[in-house]
N, C-alpha and C positions, 0 to 999 in steps of 0.2 A: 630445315623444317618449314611446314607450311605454314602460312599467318594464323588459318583458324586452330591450330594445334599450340599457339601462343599464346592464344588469347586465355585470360583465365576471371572467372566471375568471381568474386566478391560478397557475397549478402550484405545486405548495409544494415539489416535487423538480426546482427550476431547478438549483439548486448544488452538488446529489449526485452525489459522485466518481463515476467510471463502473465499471459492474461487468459484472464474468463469470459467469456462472448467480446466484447468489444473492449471492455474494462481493465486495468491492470489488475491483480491477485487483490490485492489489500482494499482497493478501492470497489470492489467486487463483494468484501469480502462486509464491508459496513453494510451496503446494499443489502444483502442475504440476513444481517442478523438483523435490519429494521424489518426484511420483510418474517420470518420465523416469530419474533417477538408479535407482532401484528395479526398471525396466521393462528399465534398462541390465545392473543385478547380475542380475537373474530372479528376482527376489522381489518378485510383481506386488502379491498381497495385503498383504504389511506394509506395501508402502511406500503401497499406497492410504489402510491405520490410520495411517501417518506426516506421510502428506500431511496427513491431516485433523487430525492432534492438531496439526502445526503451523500450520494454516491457522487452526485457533481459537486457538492460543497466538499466533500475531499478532496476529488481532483483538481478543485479549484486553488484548496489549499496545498498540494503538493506542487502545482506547477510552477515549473522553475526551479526547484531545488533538488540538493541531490538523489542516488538511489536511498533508500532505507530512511526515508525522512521521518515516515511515519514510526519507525520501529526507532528511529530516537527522541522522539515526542513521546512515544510511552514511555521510556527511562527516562524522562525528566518532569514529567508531569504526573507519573502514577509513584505510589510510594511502595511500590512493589521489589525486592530485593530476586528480579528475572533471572538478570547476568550474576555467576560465581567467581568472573574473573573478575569487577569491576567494583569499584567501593556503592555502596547506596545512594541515590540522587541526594537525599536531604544532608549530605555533607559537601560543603561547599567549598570549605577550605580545612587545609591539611597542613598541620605543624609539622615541619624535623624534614 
């Protein structure tokens, strides 16, 4: 067989979350609700400077860590019973 019939490519971006313009989904996803919430009051312009200061302050705070960081920050910081398979955040410790 020939050499170029060996060679085989790769993607190196197989396992990269999926994104909205430049942004990852979730982080895309705060951006959109500062700006709708803003678009709702009539203050188009701030809430575009808001969307964006909080769409880098997420990214800011996701980086580094794992995938789904955000989506376990909402299960330990909101008191919302999401997951069916999982006990409720406000129990912390489990007898027996």
């Amino acid at each position: 067989m020939k050499e170029e019939e060996l060679r085989l490519l790769v993607p190196r971006t197989l396992d990269d979350p999926p994104k909205f313009l430049f942004w990852e989904f979730d982080v895309a996803l705060v951006f959109l609700a500062c700006l709708f919430v803003g678009i709702m009051a009539g203050f188009f312009l701030t809430s575009i400077l808001c969307g964006v200061a909080a769409g880098w302050g997420m990214g800011r705070l996701k980086a580094g860590q794992q995938r789904g960081y955000a989506l376990h920050q909402l299960y330990w910081v909101l008191p919302l019973k999401l997951f069916r398979r999982t006990p409720p955040s406000c129990v912390r410790d489990f007898l027996g």
